[in-house]
C-alpha positions in Angstrom: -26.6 -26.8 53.1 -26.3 -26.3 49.7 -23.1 -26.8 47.2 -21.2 -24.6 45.7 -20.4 -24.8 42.2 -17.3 -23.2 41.2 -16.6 -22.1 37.9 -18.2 -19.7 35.5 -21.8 -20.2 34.5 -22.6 -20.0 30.7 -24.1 -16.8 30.5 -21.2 -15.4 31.7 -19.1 -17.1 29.7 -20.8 -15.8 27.1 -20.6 -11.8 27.9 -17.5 -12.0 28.4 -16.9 -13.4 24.9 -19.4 -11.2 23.3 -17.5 -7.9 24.6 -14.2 -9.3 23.3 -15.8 -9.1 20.0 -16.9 -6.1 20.2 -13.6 -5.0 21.4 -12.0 -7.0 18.6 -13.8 -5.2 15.9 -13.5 -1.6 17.2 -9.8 -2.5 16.9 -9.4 -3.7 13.8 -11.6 -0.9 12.3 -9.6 1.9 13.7 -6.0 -0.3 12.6 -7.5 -0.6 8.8 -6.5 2.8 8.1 -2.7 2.7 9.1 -2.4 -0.4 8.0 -3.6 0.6 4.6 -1.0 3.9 4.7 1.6 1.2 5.8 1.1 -0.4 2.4 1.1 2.6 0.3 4.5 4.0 1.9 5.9 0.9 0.4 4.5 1.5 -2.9 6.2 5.1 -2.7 9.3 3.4 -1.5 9.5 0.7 -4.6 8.3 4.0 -6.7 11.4 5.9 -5.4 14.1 2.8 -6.0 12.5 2.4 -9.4 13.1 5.7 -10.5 16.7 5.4 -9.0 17.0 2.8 -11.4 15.6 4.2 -14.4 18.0 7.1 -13.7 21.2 4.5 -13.5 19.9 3.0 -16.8 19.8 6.3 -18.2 22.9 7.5 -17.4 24.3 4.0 -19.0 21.9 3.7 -21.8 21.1 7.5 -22.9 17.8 6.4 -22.8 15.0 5.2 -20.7 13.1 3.5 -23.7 14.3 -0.3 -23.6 14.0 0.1 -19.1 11.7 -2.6 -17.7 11.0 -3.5 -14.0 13.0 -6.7 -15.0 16.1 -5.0 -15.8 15.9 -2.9 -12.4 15.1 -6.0 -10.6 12.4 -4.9 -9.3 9.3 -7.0 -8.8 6.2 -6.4 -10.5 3.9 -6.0 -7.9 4.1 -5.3 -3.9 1.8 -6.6 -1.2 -1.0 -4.2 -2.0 0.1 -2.2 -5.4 1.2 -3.9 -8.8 4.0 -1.0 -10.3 4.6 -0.6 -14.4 6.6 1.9 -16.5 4.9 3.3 -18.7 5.7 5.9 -21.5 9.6 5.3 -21.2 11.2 6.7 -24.0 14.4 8.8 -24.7 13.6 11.8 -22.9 11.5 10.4 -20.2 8.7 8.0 -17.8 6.1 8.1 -15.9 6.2 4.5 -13.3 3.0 3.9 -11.5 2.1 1.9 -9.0 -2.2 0.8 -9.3 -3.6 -0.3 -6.0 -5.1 -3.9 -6.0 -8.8 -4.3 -5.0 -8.0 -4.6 -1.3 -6.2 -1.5 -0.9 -8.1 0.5 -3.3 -11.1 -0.3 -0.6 -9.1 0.9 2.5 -7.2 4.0 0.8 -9.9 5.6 -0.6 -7.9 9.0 -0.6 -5.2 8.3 -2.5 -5.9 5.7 -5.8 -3.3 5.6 -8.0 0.1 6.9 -7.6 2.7 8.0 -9.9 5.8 9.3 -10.6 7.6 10.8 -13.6 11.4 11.5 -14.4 11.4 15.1 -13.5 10.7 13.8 -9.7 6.8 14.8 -10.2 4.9 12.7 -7.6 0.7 12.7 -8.1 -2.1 10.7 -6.8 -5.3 9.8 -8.4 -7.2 10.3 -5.2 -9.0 13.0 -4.2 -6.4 14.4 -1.3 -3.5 14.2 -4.1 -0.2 15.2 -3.4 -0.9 14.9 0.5 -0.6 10.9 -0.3 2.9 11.5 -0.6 3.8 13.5 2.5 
């Protein structure tokens, strides 16, 4: 009478690792893309509290030219997006917020973002103003 073995044999083993894999990547594939939207929504967010800022230096100031993300307290860069001011003088400014390599690889659509004192919002990509809906 013969023995049996139990347990899982190795090919089995095996399949049943391959087709987590599989399943694995599928997952992570389709999760890139909100995960990359995640990101930019906080770029738009630090945009947004940046400009609040600018707006509160303005009102004390008179001017946005001497403005930097130091004075706002702002940091300079968020997990995916690295924000400036740029062309802040007395009448206005134009903040931007410059994907880094990552995210400009997963958010193809959207590139750059920007944001000027009279509340304009654009994006470099090639959907535009959708990126900030």
């Amino acid at each position: 009478m013969p023995k049996f073995i139990k347990g899982f044999s190795l090919i089995e083993i095996s399949i049943t690792v391959t087709i987590i894999g599989l399943l694995t990547m599928i997952a992570i594939s389709n999760y890139s893309p909100y995960l990359a939207k995640s990101k930019r929504h906080e770029a738009k967010i630090a945009l947004l509290n940046l400009s609040v800022c600018m707006e509160k230096y303005f009102f004390e100031h008179h001017t946005y030219k001497k403005a930097t993300l130091e004075i706002c307290h702002v940091s300079s860069s968020t997990h995916r997006y690295i924000l400036s001011i740029e062309k802040n003088n007395d009448n206005g400014y134009l903040l931007i917020a410059t994907p880094n390599a990552k995210q400009k690889k997963q958010d193809v659509d959207c590139g750059v973002l920007t944001l000027d004192s009279k509340g304009i919002k654009h994006a470099s990509g090639h959907v535009g103003e959708m990126c900030w809906s």
